[in-house]
DODREN-977039 format. One line per 5 residues: for each residue x, y, z of C-alpha. Coordinates in steps of 0.1 Angstrom, whole numbers, plus 5000, padded with zeros to 4 digits. Example, Ala and Ser with C-alpha at 12.3 -4.5 7.8 and 13.67 -1.06 7.14 Angstrom:
BEGIN
5123 4955 5078 | 5137 4989 5071 .
This chain:
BEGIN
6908 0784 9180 | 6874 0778 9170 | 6851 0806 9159 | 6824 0823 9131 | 6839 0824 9096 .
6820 0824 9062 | 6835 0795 9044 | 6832 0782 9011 | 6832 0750 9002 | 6854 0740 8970 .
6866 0714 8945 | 6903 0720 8932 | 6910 0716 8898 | 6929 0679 8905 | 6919 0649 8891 .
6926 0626 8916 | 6907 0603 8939 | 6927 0615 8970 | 6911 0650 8963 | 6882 0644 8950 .
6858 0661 8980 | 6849 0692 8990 | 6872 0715 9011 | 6862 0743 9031 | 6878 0771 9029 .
6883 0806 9050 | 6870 0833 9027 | 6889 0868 9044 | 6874 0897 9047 | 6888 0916 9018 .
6871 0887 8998 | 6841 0882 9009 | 6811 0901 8992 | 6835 0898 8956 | 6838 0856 8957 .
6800 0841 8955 | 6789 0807 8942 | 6802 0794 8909 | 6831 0813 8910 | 6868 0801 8907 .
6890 0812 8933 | 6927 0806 8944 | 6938 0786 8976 | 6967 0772 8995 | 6966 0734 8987 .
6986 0707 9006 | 7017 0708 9031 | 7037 0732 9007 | 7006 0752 9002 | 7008 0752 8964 .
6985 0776 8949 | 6954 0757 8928 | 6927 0767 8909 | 6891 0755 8928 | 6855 0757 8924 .
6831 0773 8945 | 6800 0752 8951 | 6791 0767 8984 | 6793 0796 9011 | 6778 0791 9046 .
6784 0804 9077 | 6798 0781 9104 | 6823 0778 9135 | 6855 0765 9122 | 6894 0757 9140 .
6912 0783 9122 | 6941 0768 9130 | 6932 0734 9107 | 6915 0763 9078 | 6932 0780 9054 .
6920 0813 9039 | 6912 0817 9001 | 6942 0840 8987 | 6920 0858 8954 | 6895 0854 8931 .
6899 0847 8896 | 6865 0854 8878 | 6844 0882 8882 | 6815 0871 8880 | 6804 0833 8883 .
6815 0806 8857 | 6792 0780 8873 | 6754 0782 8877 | 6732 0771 8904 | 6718 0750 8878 .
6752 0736 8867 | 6764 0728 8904 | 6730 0710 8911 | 6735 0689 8878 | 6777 0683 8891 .
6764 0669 8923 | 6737 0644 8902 | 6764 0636 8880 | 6798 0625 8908 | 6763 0605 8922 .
6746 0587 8888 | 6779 0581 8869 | 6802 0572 8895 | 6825 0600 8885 | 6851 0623 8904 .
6837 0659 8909 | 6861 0678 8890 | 6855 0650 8855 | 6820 0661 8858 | 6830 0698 8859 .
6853 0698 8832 | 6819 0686 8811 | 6805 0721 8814 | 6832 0741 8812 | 6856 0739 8780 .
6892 0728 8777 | 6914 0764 8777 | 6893 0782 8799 | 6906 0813 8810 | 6928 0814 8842 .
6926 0854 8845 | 6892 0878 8835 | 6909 0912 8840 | 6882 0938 8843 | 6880 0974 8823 .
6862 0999 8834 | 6858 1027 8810 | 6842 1066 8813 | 6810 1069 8793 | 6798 1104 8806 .
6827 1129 8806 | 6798 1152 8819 | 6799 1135 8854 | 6810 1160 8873 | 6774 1177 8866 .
6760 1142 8884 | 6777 1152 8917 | 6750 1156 8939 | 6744 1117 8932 | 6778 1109 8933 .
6791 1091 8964 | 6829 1098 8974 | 6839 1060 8965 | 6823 1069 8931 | 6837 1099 8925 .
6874 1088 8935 | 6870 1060 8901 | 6856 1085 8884 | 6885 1108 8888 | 6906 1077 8882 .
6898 1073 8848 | 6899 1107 8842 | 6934 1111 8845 | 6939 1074 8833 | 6926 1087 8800 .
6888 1074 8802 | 6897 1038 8809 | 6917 1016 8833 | 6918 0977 8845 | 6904 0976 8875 .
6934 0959 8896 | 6949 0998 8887 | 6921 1015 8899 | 6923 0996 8936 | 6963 1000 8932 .
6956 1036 8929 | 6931 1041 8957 | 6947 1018 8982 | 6915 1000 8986 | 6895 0973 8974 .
6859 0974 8988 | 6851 0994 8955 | 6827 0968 8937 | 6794 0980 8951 | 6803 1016 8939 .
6816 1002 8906 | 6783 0984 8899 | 6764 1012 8907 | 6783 1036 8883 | 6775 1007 8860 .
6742 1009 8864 | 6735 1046 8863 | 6753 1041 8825 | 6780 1068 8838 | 6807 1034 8834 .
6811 1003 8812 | 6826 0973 8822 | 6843 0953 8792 | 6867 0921 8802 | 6908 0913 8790 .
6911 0881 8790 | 6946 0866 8802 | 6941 0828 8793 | 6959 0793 8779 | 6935 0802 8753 .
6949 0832 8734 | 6919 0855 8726 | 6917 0870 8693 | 6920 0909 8685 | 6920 0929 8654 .
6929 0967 8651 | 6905 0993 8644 | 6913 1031 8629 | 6896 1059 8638 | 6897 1095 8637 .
6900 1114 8672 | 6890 1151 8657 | 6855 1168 8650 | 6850 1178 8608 | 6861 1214 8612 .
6900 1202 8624 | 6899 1175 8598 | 6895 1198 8573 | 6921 1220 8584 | 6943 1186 8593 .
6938 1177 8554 | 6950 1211 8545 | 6981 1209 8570 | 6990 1177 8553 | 6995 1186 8517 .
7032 1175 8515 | 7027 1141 8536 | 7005 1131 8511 | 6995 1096 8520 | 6990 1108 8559 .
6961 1129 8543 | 6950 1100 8519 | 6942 1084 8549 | 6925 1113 8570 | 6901 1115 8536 .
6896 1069 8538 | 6887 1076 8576 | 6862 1107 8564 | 6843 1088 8541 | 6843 1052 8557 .
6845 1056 8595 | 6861 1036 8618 | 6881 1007 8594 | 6899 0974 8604 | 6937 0989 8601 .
6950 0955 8581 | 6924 0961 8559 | 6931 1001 8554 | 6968 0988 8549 | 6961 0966 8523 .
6935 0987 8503 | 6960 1020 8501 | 6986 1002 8499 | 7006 1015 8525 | 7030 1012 8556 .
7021 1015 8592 | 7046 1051 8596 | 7024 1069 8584 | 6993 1055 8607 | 7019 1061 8634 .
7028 1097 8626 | 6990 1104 8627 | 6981 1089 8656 | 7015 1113 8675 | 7000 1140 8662 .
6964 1133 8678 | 6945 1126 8645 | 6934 1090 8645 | 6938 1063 8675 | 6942 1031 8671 .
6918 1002 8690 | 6924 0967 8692 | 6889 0950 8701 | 6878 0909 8710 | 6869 0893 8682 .
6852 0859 8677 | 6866 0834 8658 | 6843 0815 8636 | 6837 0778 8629 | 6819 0786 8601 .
6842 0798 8576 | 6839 0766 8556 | 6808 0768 8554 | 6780 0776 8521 | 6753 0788 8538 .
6722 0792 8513 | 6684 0796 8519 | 6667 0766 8536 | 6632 0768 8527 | 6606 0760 8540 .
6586 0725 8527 | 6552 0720 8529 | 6548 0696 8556 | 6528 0662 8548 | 6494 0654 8569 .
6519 0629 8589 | 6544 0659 8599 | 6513 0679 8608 | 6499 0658 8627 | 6535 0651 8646 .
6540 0691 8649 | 6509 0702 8663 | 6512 0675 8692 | 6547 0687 8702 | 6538 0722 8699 .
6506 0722 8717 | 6530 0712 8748 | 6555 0741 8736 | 6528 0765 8743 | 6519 0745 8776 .
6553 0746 8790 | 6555 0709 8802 | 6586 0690 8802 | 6583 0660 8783 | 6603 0635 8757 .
6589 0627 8725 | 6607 0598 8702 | 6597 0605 8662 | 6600 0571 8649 | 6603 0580 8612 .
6614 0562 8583 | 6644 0574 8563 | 6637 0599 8546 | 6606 0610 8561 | 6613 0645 8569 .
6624 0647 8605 | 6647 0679 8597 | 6617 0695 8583 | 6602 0689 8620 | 6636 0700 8638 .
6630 0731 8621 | 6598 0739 8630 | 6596 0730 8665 | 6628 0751 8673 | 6614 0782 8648 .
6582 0779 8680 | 6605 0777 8706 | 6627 0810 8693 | 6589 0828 8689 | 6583 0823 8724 .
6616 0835 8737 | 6636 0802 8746 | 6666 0782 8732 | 6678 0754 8718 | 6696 0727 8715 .
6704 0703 8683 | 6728 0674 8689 | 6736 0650 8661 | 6759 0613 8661 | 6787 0628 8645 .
6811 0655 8641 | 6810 0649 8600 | 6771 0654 8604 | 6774 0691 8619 | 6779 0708 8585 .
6750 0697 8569 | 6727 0704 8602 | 6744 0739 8603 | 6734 0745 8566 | 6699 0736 8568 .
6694 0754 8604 | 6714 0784 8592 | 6701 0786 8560 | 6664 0787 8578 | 6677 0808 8607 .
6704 0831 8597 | 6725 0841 8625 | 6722 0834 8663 | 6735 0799 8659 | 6766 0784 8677 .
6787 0754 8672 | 6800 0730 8697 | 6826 0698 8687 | 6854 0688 8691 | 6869 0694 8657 .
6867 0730 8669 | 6901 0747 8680 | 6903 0754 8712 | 6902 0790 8704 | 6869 0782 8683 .
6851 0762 8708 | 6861 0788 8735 | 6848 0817 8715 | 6813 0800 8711 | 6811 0789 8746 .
6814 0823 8759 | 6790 0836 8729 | 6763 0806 8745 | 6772 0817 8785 | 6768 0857 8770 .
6731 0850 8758 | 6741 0859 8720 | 6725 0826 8706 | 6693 0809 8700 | 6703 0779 8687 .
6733 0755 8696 | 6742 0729 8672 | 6768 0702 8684 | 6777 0666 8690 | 6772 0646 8723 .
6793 0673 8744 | 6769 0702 8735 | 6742 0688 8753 | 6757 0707 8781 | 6759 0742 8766 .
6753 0766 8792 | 6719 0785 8774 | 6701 0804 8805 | 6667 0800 8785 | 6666 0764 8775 .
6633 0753 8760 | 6642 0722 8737 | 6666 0694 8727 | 6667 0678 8701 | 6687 0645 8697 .
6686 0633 8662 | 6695 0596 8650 | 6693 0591 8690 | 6698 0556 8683 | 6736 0559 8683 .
6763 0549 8706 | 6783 0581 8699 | 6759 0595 8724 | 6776 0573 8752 | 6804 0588 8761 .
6835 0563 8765 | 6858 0586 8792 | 6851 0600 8826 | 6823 0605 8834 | 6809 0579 8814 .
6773 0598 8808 | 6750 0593 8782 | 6733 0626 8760 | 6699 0614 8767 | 6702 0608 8803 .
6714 0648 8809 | 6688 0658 8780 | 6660 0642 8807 | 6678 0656 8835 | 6679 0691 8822 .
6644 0689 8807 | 6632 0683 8844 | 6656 0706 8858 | 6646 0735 8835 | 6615 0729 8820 .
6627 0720 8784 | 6610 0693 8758 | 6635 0662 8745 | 6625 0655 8711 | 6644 0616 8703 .
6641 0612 8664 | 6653 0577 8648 | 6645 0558 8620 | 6658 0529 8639 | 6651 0539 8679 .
6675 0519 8705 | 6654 0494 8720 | 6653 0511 8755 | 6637 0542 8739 | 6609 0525 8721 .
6603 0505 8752 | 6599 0536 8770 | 6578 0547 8745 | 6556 0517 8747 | 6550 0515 8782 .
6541 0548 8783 | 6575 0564 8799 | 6578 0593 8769 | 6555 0598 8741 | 6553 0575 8704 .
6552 0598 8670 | 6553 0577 8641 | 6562 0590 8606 | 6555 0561 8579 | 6559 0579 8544 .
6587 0597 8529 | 6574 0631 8518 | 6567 0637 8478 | 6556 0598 8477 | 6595 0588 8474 .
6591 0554 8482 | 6614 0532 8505 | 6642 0512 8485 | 6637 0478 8471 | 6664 0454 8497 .
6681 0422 8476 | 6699 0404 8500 | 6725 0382 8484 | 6741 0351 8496 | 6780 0357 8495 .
6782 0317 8505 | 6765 0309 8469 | 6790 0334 8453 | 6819 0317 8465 | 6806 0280 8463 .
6804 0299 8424 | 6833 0301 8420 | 6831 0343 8432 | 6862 0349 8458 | 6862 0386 8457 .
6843 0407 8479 | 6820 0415 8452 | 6793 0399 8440 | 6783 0398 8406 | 6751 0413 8409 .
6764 0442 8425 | 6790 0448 8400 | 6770 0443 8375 | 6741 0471 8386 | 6775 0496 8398 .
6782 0496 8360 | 6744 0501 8346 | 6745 0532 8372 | 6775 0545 8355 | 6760 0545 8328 .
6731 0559 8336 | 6746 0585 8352 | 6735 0580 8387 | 6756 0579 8419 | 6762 0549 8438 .
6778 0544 8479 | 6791 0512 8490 | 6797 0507 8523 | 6821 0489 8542 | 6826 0490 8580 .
6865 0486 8576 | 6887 0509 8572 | 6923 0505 8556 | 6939 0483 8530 | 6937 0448 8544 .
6920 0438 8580 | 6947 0416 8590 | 6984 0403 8577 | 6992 0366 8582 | 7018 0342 8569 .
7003 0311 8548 | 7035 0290 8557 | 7028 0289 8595 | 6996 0308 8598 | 7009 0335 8621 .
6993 0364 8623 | 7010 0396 8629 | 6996 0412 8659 | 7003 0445 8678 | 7029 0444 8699 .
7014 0464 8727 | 6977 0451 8717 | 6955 0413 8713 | 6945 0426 8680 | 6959 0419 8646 .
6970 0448 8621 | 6959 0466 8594 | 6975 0474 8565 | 6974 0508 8553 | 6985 0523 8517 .
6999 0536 8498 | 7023 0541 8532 | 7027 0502 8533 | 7025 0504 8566 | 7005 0482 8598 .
6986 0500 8622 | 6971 0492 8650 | 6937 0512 8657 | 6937 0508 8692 | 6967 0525 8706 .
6981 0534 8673 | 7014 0517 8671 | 7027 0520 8632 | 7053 0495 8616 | 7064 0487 8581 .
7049 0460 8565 | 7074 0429 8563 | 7084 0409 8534 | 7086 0379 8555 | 7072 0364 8584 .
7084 0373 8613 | 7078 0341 8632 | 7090 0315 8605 | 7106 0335 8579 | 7085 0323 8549 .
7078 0350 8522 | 7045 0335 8519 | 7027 0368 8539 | 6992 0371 8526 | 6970 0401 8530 .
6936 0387 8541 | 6900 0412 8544 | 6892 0440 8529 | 6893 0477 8539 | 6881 0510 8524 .
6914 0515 8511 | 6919 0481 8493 | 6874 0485 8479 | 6885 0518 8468 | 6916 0502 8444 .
6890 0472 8434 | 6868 0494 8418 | 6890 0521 8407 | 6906 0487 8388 | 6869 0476 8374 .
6855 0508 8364 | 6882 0531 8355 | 6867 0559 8338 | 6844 0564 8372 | 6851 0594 8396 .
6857 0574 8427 | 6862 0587 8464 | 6864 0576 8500 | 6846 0587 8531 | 6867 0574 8563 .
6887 0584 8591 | 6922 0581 8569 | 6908 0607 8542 | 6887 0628 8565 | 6918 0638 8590 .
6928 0675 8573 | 6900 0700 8591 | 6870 0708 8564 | 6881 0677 8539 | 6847 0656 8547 .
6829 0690 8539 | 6845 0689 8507 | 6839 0651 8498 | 6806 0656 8506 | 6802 0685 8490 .
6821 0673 8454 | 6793 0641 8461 | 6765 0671 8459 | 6776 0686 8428 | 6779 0652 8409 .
6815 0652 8405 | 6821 0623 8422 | 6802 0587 8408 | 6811 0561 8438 | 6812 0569 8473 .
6829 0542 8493 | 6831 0545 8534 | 6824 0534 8568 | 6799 0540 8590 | 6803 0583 8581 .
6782 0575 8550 | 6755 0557 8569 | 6730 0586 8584 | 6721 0622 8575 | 6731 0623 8541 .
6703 0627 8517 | 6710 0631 8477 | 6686 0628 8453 | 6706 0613 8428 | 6721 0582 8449 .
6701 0553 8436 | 6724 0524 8445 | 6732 0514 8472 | 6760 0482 8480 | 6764 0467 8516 .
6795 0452 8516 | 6788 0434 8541 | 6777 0433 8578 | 6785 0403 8596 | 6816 0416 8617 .
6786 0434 8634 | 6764 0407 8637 | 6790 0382 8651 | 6802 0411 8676 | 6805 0391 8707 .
6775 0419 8723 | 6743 0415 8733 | 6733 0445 8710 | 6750 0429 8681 | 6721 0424 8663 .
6706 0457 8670 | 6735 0473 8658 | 6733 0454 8625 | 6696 0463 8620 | 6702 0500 8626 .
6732 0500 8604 | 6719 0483 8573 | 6684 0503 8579 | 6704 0535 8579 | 6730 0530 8550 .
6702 0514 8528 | 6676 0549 8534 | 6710 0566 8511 | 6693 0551 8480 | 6660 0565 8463 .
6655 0599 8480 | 6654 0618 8451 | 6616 0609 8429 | 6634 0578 8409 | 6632 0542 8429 .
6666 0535 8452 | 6677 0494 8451 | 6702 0484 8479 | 6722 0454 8477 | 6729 0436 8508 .
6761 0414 8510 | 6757 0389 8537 | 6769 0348 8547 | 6740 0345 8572 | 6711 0356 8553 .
6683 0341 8573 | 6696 0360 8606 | 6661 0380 8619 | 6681 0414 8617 | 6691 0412 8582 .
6656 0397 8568 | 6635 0428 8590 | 6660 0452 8580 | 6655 0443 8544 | 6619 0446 8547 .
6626 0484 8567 | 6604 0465 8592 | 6609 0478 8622 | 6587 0468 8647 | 6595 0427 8643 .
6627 0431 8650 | 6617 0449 8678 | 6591 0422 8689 | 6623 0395 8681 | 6651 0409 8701 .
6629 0419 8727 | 6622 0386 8734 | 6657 0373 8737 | 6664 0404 8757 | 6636 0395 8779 .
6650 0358 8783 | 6683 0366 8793 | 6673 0397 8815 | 6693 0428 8789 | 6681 0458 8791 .
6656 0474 8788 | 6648 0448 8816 | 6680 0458 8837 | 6708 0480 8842 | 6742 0470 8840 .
6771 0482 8858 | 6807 0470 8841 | 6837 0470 8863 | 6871 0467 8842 | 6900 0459 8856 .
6936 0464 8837 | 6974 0466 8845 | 7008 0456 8833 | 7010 0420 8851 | 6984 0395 8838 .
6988 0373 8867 | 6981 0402 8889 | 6949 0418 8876 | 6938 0383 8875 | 6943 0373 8907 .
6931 0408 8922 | 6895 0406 8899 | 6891 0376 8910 | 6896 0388 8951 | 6873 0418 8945 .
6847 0393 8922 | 6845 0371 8961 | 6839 0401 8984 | 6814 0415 8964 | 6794 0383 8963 .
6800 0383 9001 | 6779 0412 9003 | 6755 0403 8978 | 6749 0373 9003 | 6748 0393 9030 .
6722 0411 9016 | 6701 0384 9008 | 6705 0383 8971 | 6699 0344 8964 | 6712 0347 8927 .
6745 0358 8932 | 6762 0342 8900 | 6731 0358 8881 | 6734 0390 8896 | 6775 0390 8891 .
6790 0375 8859 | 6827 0369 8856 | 6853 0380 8865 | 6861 0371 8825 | 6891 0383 8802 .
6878 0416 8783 | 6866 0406 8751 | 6903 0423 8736 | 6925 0409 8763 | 6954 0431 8762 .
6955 0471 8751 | 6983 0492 8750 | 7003 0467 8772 | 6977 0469 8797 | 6956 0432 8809 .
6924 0437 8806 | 6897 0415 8828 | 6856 0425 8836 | 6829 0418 8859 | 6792 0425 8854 .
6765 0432 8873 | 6727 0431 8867 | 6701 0445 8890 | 6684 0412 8887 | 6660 0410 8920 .
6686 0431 8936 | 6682 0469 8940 | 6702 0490 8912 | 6712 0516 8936 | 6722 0488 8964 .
6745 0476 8935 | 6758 0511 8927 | 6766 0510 8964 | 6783 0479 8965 | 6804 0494 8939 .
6813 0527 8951 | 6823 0517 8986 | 6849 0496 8972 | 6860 0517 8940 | 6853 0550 8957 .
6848 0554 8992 | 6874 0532 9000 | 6900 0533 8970 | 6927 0532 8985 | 6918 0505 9010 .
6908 0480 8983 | 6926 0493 8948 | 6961 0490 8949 | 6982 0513 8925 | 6992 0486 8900 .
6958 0485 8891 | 6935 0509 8874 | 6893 0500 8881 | 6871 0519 8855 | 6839 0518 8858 .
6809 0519 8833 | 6771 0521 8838 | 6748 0508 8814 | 6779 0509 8791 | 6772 0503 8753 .
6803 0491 8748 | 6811 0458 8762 | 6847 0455 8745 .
């Protein structure tokens, strides 16, 4: 029967294609003026009607069948989890990323969420009686409530006991007039954590005649006198200080003396954390001159992005600080993101050690009680300042006035799963959305940026001088082909060993760096040449010690390492390339009275150790630091003055047309380690190819002709910045199959290219072409491309979605999983 209901429209919490739309849903009447926007709700889902969690992105009026509508059974927030805001940017998102609705939710709201907010209401005038004249009957029925409930009750007891539930309006009035509170218990996945208070429940004059009563339970009145002098007291803590039991706590509280209170408490991420005082530096003409320009729009209120191309070392914190010290002064918020989870502590030193309090973290190397805790302490307004890795560019401040995305080069900013967004892209989205400035700072900017910046798109700052006239390190490349035509097999050349041990002597601190990680990079068998590969995985393993064991770093698949080869049997098994691991044992073997340690994934995996590397590093305990690409940005000690690149050419042979922009950044980055302290840094670069453009520019810490080189190839082969790509990966269990099937989809797509007038198809579509690793995790892997060359980007996006999307299960069949990536950063 078709008539007027409201209905809101939801997504359910199921991340499947077949559900991913909207649903309309009946909202009852007994609902409706409690559920609003944003909200999560339960309904009946499917044939069997199984209850699922949904969320509310609309209400409208409209003439439904009720008889093809279900109704909404309850609520289970109080008050909105979403905002307007937040739904407006999960629309843009399921539409610019290609992305289900509920993968684009699950970006704002964190992993454990609560599935229950149980509201409290508590008495906070036992004088309201006096109020009556202003007291409606709904109010004064709660009020008597809680009266006899003993001045506080959840609120599902309240409407149990009055046998109604239209009670919110009188409840938020009460709330209002201050005569009620309304606190929330929280019945979640994530358990929230309580601690116990003590306090007494009588007035001075009874607990001086209590004390006297209690002459002969003598520690009952021991802790009456505690309570006296220090107030209300954590009770684990009162335990512990007089040393005693919890009977006698319990005989007090029988006899009315003292009550016991068990309140929320945060958890907090920075326990591991020595914050000391950040002061403030006196900013050079350079950093003036960058400063005033951003704050002069501050004050205007303008949304704009600024990239501060500064060299390393030039004092781009020093700026961070500032700018986000204006926008706390004119009553806004912030947002900080960094590359890297191992970066987080030190940006949480320096911020909190300027700031003091007010600042929240975001990670994932938070629990899930941690990162739940701060979320709710953002969503609450309790911070100014939110410091975090890609994810927390979503934090949900109300008062957003900046970002700041620091080393915004990086490709951690991309994210790699559903939906495949990129930091900067929501930064620019939430900047026009909510009037907050993106601040991009780089010593090494991502080609797309500073193209942006030079045509004008977002605006240039350019810092050219380290602060206190530190000047730039002194670059030797060396020729590792020389070395070995010398007679030099290792993976060290002679130069560098021989400046590692003048260091040592000199007591200074040296990092090498080496963009492997593990023992040896591959096993293989000199007899027949095999090499052993993963078994689920087209890519060799890597030895690992002292575990002696292979694994692969791809779907992490372990094995022993074997005494023989397993395709021939020879004993002949030779472990080729080098690793952290097997650097570490080299040097350890060369200079053995040196303090040696390692900065990688393997010896960073207990919670707080990269803190403590880093932090043994700082205090000169430590002489060599060796590690990947965690030592190459943000760390800054004065007394690091060498600096070894083992080498870089897996980067710059990366099959990847940003290969040589990765190798620029990352020899750029790891050589700014050396020299910031006043005494000169020299960096020794490693390298078979050293004529390659990236590695002579890098060496001169010239920026701008690389940029002016690669641009030029990127120009001639139509790479971004001149296009957008869109990859489409293909993988399942049969070869043949995902094959064949790419192959089908690679022909209908260039169908409607043609029918759309594109005239350079095979331009426009490259491939379909085995994934650069072939095979992961016993899954086939195969790719297409497409470049928005004389074609529309969004017809592309088009193209894409009606076969990948709108029509999934039409053209995908289940065998086969599609994923699909735009403007992906990695082409792997």
């Amino acid at each position: 029967m078709q008539s007027n209901h409201i209905i809101g429209q939801v997504i359910v919490d199921q991340n499947s294609y077949q559900t991913d739309r909207i649903f309309d849903y009946i909202i009852p009447t007994n609902l409706q003026g409690e559920i609003c926007v944003g909200m999560r709700v339960i309904v009946p889902f499917g044939k069997g009607n199984k209850r699922l969690e949904a969320y509310v992105l609309n209400i409208e009026e409209k003439v439904v069948d009720t008889s093809t509508h279900k109704e909404m059974i309850e609520a289970i927030d109080y008050e909105p989890i979403l905002t307007e805001d937040q739904i407006k940017m999960i629309l843009w998102m399921k539409n610019k990323y290609l992305c289900k609705y509920i993968e684009a939710i699950h970006c704002l709201i964190p992993a454990g969420i609560v599935q229950k907010e149980r509201k409290i209401i508590k008495l906070m005038k036992s004088n309201w009686r006096d109020l009556v004249s202003s007291i409606q009957s709904k109010q004064r029925s709660i009020l008597e409530v809680l009266e006899a409930e003993g001045g506080s009750q959840f609120l599902e007891v309240i409407e149990k006991s009055l046998d109604f539930k239209e009670i919110y309006s009188a409840i938020k009035n009460l709330a209002q007039e201050k005569i009620i509170e309304i606190e929330f218990d929280l019945t979640s996945r994530v358990k929230v954590k309580t601690e116990e208070y003590l306090q007494l429940t009588i007035d001075e004059e009874g607990l001086v005649g209590a004390i006297k009563h209690l002459k002969s339970a003598k520690k009952q009145g021991e802790i009456l006198v505690f309570l006296q002098e220090k107030g209300r007291y954590p009770l684990a803590t009162l335990i512990k200080e007089l040393n005693t039991s919890r009977a006698p706590i319990k005989a007090l509280v029988e006899k009315g003396y003292v009550e016991i209170l068990e309140e929320v408490v945060n958890r907090n991420p920075f326990n591991n954390l020595e914050i000391k005082a950040f002061p403030k530096l006196k900013p050079s003409e350079e950093q003036q001159l960058v400063m005033d320009k951003i704050i002069k729009t501050i004050h205007e209120e303008e949304p704009k992005t600024f990239l501060i191309h500064g060299v390393t070392g030039s004092g781009k914190t020093e700026i961070y600080l500032r700018l986000m010290e204006e926008v706390i002064a004119r009553g806004k918020q912030g947002i900080v993101l960094v590359p890297e989870i191992s970066l987080t502590p030190q940006t949480v030193e320096r911020f909190k050690g300027r700031f003091g309090e007010g600042i929240a973290l975001l990670h994932s190397s938070l629990s899930e009680g941690e990162r739940y805790d701060e979320w709710r302490r953002i969503a609450k307004g309790e911070v100014n300042i939110v410091i975090g890795a890609r994810s927390a560019v979503f934090a949900p401040l109300k008062h957003l006035g900046m970002i700041i995305i620091d080393e915004e080069h990086e490709n951690t900013y991309k994210s790699e799963q559903n939906p495949k967004y990129h930091a900067h892209e929501i930064a620019a989205y939430r900047s026009g959305n909510e009037g907050a400035i993106v601040v991009l700072g780089s010593a090494t900017p991502s080609l797309e940026s500073y193209y942006k910046a030079e045509t004008g798109e977002i605006e240039l700052m350019t810092l050219t001088k380290r602060p206190l006239q530190s000047k730039l390190p002194i670059v030797e490349i060396v020729d590792m082909k020389k070395e070995l035509e010398e007679g030099n097999q290792g993976i060290l050349s002679r130069r560098l060993m021989t400046l590692i041990n003048e260091n040592l002597q000199r007591k200074k601190q040296t990092i090498l760096f080496l963009n492997r990680r593990g023992f040896s990079t591959f096993v293989s068998c000199k007899g027949c040449g095999h090499v052993i590969k993963c078994k689920h995985c087209d890519i060799s393993m890597t030895l690992h010690m002292p575990q002696n064991h292979l694994k692969c770093h791809y779907c992490g698949e372990k094995s022993l390492s074997p005494s023989c080869c397993p395709e021939c049997g020879s004993e002949t098994i030779k472990f080729m390339g080098a690793g952290t691991q097997k650097l570490e044992k080299m040097i350890a073997d060369l200079f053995p009275t040196a303090s040696i340690a390692r900065l990688d994934m393997d010896s960073t995996s207990q919670k707080g150790s990269h803190q403590k590397i880093l932090g043994s590093f700082r205090n000169g305990e430590i002489d060599i630091l060796i590690g990947t690409q965690m030592i190459s940005k943000g760390l800054d000690f004065p007394n690091v003055t060498l600096v070894g690149i083992i080498s870089v050419d897996s980067t710059l042979n990366l099959p990847d047309f940003r290969g040589a922009e990765k190798t620029f950044q990352l020899v750029t980055q790891v050589a700014g380690r050396a020299g910031r302290g006043m005494e000169e840094g020299l960096v020794i670069l490693q390298t078979f190819d050293p004529h390659h453009y990236s590695i002579q520019t890098a060496s001169k810490h010239n920026y701008l002709d690389f940029y002016q080189e690669e641009l030029m190839i990127r120009r001639e082969f139509e790479y971004p910045p001149f296009s957008n790509l869109i990859t489409i990966n293909f993988s399942g269990s049969n070869e043949k199959e995902v094959s064949s099937y790419a192959e089908k989809m690679a022909a209908m797509m260039k169908y409607v290219l043609k029918g759309k007038g594109c005239s350079k198809i095979n331009d426009v579509l490259l491939g379909p072409n085995e994934s650069i690793i072939t095979r992961i995790n016993q899954k086939y892997r195969f790719q297409i491309i497409l470049k928005d060359q004389e074609i529309e980007y969004n017809l592309l996006k088009g193209i894409v979605k009606y076969f990948f999307i709108q029509h999934r299960q039409k053209y995908v069949p289940r065998t086969i999983t599609v994923s699909i990536d735009t403007n992906p950063y990695n082409m792997m």
